[in-house]
N, C-alpha and C positions, 0 to 999 in steps of 0.2 A: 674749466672751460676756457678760463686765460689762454691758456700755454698752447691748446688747438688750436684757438684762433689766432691765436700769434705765429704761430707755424704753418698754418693756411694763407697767414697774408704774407708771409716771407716767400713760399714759393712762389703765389700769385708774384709778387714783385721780380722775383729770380725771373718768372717765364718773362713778365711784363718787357723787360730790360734785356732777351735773350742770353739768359745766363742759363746754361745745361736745360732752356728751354723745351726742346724737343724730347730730352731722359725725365724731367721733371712729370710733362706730359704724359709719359708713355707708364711710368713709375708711380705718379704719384702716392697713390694709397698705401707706398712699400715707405716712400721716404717719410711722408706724415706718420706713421707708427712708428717707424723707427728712430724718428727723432724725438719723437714722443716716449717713449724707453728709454732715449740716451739722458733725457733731461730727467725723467721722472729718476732713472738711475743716479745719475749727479746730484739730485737734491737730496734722495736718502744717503747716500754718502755724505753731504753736507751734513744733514743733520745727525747721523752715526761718529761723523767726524766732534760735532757741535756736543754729543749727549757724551763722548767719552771724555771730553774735554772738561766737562763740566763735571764731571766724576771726578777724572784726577785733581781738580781744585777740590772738591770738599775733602778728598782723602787726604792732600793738604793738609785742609785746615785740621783735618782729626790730626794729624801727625803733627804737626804743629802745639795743638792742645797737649798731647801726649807729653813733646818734649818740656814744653810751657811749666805742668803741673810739675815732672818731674823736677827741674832746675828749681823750681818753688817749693817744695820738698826738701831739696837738699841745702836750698839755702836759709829754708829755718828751722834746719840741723844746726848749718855749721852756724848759725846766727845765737839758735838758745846752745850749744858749748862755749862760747864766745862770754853768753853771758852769764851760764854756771860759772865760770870761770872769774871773772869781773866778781861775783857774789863771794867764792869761795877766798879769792884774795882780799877782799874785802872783809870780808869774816874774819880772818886771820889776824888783819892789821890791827882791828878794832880789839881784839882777842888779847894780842902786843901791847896796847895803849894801855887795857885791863891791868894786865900781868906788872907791864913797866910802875904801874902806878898803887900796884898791890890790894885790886878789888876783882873779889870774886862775886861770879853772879850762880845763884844758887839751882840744881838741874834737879829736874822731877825725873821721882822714884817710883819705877811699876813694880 
């Protein structure tokens, strides 16, 4: 009911102040719907405007997530070879220290 009344006291004022006065009069009933359609028009576009927009941020955020988990995946890839690596040199050295110093450590038999 806002947006009639708001449109009933605009022409009211248009005619008040003769602005297209005499067409306002003659018309009315044509321009109050039809301005009532252009508006009611313009706000579902706003908010069609408003609901895709807000779509393409969560599709965002899922894409985001996607690349998120991915990059977190591969970085505790390359992170545990990193550290297989770190272990297996390690192993070795200690392995060297053994050897150099002529102590074996004794391996179970299945």
């Amino acid at each position: 009911m806002v947006l009639e009344e708001a449109i009933r006291r605009a022409i009211d004022e248009c005619i008040a102040e003769d602005i297209l006065a005499e067409f306002l009069r003659a018309h009315r009933n044509e321009v109050e719907k039809i301005m009532n359609l252009d508006f009611t028009h313009e706000r579902q576009l706003e908010l069609t405007a408003r609901d895709e927009y807000n779509a393409g941020v969560q599709q965002g955020k899922q894409q985001g997530i996607q690349i998120g988990v991915q990059q977190g995946v591969e970085q505790e890839r390359k992170n545990s070879e990193k550290q297989r690596l770190k272990d297996a040199a390690r192993i070795k050295e200690l392995e060297d220290i053994l050897a150099a110093n002529n102590i074996s450590i004794p391996t179970e038999r299945t």
